[in-house]
N, C-alpha and C positions, 0 to 999 in steps of 0.2 A: 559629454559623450553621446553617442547615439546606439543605441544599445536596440536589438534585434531578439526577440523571442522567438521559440519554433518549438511548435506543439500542437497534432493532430485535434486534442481536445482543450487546447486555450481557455483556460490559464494552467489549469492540473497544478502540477508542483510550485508555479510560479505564482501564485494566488496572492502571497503577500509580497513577495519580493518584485516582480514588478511596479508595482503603483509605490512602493519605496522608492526605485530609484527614480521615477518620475517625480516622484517627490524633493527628490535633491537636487534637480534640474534637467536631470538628464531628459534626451529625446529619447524615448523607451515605443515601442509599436510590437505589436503580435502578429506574427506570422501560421494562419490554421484551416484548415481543412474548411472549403466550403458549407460543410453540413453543418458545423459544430456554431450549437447556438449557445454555448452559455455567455453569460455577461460577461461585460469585461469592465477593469476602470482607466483602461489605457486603451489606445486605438489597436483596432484591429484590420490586419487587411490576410486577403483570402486567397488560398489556390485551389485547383480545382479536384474535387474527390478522384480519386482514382478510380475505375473500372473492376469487377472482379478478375481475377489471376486466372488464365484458364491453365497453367501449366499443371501438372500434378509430377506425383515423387520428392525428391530433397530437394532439388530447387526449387519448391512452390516459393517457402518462406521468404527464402533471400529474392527472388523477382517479385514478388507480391510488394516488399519493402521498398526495394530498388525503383519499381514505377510511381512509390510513392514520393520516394527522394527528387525522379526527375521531375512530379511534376513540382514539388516543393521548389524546385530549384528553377523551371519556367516561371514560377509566380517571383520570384526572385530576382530572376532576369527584367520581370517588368518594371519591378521598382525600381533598379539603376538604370534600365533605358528608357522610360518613361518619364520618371519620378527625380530621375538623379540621386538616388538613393542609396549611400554608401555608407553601411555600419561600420564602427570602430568594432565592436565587440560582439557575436554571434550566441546564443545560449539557447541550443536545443537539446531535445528530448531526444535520443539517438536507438529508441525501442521500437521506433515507425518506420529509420529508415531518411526522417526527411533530411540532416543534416549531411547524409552523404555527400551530396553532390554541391553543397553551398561553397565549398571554397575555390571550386568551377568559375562560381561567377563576384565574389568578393573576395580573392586572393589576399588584398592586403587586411582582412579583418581576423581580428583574434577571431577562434574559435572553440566553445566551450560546449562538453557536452553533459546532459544529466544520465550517469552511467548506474540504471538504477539495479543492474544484477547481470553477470553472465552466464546461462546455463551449460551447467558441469555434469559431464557422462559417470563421475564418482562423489560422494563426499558429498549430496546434496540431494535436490529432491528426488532425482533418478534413480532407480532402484530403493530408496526410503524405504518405502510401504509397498511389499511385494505382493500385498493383495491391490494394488491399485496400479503399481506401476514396476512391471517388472524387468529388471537390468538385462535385459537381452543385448546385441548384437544389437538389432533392428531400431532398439530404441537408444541406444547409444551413440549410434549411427545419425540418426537422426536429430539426437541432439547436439550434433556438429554441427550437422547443417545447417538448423538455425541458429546457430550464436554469429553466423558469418559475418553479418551487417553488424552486429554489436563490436566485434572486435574491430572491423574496421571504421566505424563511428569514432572509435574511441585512440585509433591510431593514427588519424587523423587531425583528431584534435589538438589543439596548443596546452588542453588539461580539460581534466573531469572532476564531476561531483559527486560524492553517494552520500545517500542518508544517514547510513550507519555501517559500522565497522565492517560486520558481518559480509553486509552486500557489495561494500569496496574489497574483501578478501576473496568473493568468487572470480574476482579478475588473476591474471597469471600476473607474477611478480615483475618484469618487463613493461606492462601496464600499468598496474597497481602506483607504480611510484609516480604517475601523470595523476592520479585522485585526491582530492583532499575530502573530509569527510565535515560534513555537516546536519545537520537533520534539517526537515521543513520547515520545525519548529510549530507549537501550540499553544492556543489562546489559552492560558491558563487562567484568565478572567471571566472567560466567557465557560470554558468549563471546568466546571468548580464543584464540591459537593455541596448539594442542596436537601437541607433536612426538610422543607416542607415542599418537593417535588414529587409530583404526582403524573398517574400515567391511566390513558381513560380505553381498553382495548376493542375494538371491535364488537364486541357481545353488552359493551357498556358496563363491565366491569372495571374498575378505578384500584389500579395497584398503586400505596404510599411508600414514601421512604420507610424501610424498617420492616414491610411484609417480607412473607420468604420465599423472593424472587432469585431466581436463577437464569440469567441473561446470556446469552450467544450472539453473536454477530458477525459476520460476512458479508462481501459484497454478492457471492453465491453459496448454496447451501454444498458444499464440493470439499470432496477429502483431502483438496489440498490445505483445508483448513479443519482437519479434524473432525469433520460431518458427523459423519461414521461413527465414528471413536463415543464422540459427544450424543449421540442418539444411543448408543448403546450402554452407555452409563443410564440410563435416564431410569428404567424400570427399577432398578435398584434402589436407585436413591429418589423416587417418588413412591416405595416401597417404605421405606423409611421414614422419609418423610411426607403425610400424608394430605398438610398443610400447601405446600409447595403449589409455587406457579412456576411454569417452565414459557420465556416469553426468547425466540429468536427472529433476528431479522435480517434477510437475504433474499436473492433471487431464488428460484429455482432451476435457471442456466448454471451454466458453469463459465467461468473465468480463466480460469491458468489449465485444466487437466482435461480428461476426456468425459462424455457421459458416460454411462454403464450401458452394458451392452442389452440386458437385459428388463429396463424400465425405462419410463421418459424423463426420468430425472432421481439425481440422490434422495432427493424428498420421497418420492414416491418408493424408488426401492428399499428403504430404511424403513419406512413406515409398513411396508406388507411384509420385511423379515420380522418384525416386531408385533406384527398382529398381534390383539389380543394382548398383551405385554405391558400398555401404556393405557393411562387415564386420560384419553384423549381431551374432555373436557377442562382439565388445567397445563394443555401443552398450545402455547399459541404463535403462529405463524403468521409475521407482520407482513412478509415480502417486502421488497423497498419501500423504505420510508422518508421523509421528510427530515429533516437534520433535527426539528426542533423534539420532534418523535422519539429517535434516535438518542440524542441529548437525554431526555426526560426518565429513558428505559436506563441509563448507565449513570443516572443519579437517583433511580429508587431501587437500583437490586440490590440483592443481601451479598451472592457472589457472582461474579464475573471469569467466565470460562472461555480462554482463549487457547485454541488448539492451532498448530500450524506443521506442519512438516517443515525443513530447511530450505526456506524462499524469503520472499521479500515480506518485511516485519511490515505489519498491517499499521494503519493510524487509528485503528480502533482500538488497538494494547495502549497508545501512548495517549490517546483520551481517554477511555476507563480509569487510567493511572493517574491521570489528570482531575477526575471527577471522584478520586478517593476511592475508588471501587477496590473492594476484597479480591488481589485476580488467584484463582486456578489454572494452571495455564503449563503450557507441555515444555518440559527441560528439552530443549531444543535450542541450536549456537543462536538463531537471531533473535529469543528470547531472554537469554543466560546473558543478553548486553545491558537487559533494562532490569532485570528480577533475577535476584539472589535469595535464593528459596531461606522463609524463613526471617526474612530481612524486610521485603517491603511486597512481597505476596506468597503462597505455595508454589513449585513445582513438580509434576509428577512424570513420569517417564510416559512417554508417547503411545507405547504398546502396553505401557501396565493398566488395564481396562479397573482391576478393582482397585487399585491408587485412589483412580479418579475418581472414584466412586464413593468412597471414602471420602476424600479430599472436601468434594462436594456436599457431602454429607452432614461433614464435620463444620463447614463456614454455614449451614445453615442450619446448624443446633448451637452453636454459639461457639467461636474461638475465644478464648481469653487471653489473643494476642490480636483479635481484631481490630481495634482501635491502632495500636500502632503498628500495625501492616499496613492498613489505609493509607496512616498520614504518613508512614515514608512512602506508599509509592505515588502519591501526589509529590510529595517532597524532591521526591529524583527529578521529575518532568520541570519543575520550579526552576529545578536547580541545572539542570543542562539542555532543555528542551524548551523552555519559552523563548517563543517567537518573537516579544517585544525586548526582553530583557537579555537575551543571547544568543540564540541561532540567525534572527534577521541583522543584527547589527554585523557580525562576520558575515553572511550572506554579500550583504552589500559591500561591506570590504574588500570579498573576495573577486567579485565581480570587478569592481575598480580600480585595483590591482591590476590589470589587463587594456588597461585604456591609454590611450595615446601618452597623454601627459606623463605617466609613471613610465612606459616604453623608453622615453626619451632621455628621461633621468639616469635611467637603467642603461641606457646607451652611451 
């Protein structure tokens, strides 16, 4: 088969599953955004960045996306008219926009998209947290407007993929039945709980496995991950505990929500509501890090606090869970898929601030169900989340399933 990727930031979800199926023979190539440098182990050809949007109001989103798709779809056109280049099978990421317009220029090619969440004006992170985002009119309005290219991404398509339950039920039922669900799946080899991992910070202090580390992670420090929530547990239970290292790692941009009106970042506004409040010198602030970094902090914490409002479930919950880690972590639906409070970590309610606090409190003065929280929430990831052992092998099933040869049989 000749199988076609499409992804502004190449490889992203397809990290392991491409160079799989190049691995089975297949002629496998990436389709990506001229900017985007990361490696790859499969070829990669380019189209050209797009321009910024000048339009403003509700159609910025949808035409912002939509010039992305044509140029995706120009670079597309050059491969078959150029190149002679004609996919059996199409597999993009439909959150940029770029698989819009590909069935424009390869009609006869399946087409598959990674449908990784659609935003809902109820029932999800809209209106959630009404100190952050309030259900108005205005922003429900608005969150119409941009799901527009998702839904028609996905209406388009011959079928989709989500990672997890959760994010295939934000789709409407009509859709929903074109998803199958699988996760990315994770190196459960590679992260593993490591009794003699160590972690060296910035000031040149050296946390081990076993100190009383308290970890957080994000790709920004932003209350769609709990920011907030989790800085203000903190005085409490470094109050408590007086031992405690508090080590988080994120930007301080934001990713999915807006900044605060009032400071240049959550960091910074959580940190001046809190003046005075915190022991600055054992709170420490990695900013993005290097994986091996990363790795190291979620094999030597005591607990692991994951906060999220109802969005798309981070790969930092299902690594932590993977490296043994103690999680705390918010009863919220795309967490309640992987952690069964009491079973293979705690859950506390999203707005109960002294839960958390507690919660926290309590994993680092000792649980005497620590040990088997750990090893079931390692155990889950083993058990339906390894990449070698179960999500890639369906992955690549699923993908093949859609290829000439099976069409014909079918036919």
């Amino acid at each position: 088969m000749k199988i076609l990727f499409v992804h502004q930031n190449f490889p992203g979800q397809f990290l392991h599953l491409a160079p799989a199926l190049a691995e089975r023979g297949h002629d496998v190539i990436g389709l990506t955004d001229e900017k985007n440098q990361r490696s790859s182990r499969v070829q990669v050809m380019r189209y050209k960045s797009p321009a910024p949007v000048e339009i403003k109001g509700l159609g910025r989103t949808y035409s912002e996306y939509a010039e992305r798709g044509w140029l995706a779809a120009r670079g597309a056109r050059a491969l078959r008219e150029r190149h002679g280049y004609i996919p059996d099978v199409i597999f993009g990421h439909s959150g940029w926009g770029e698989t819009l317009f590909l069935r424009e220029v390869w009609p006869e090619a399946k087409l598959l998209v990674y449908a990784e969440l659609l935003y809902n004006t109820s029932g999800h992170d809209v209106g959630f947290d009404r100190e952050i985002s309030a259900a108005t009119l205005e922003s429900r309005v608005t969150t119409v407007a941009r799901s527009a290219h998702l839904i028609q991404g996905l209406l388009q398509a011959d079928a989709g993929l989500s990672p997890t339950e959760y994010q295939a039920s934000t789709f409407p039922p009509e859709l929903r039945q074109k998803i199958t669900v699988i996760h990315d799946g994770i190196d459960t080899t590679l992260v593993r709980p490591d009794p003699e991992a160590s972690l060296t910070l910035p000031n040149g202090q050296v946390l081990r496995a076993g100190d009383e580390v308290i970890s957080y992670v994000s790709r920004s420090l932003e209350p769609y991950r709990g920011f907030h929530r989790f800085m203000r547990a903190l005085p409490e239970v470094m109050r408590a505990r007086p031992e405690a290292q508090v080590v988080l790692i994120g930007g301080d941009g934001v990713s999915y929500g807006g900044k605060p009106s009032d400071a240049d970042s959550w960091k910074a506004k959580l940190l001046a509501e809190l003046d005075g409040q915190l022991d600055l010198s054992r709170i420490h602030f990695l900013g993005r890090v290097a994986y091996q970094t990363y790795l190291s902090l979620i094999q030597v914490t005591r607990v692991h606090c994951y906060l999220t409002m109802p969005f798309v479930l981070s790969w930092s919950l299902t690594e932590a869970m993977s490296a043994g880690c103690y999680i705390v972590a918010s009863d919220t639906a795309p967490v309640r898929e992987l952690i069964t409070d009491g079973v293979n970590g705690r859950l506390v309610g999203y707005f109960d601030q002294p839960a958390l606090e507690q919660a926290l409190i309590q994993a680092l003065s000792g649980d005497p169900n620590e040990d088997r929280l750990r090893a079931a929430a390692r155990r889950k990831i083993i058990d339906g989340y390894d990449f070698k052992g179960n999500t890639l092998p369906r992955l690549v099933e699923w993908v093949e399933s859609f290829g000439p040869a099976e069409r014909a049989e079918l036919a």
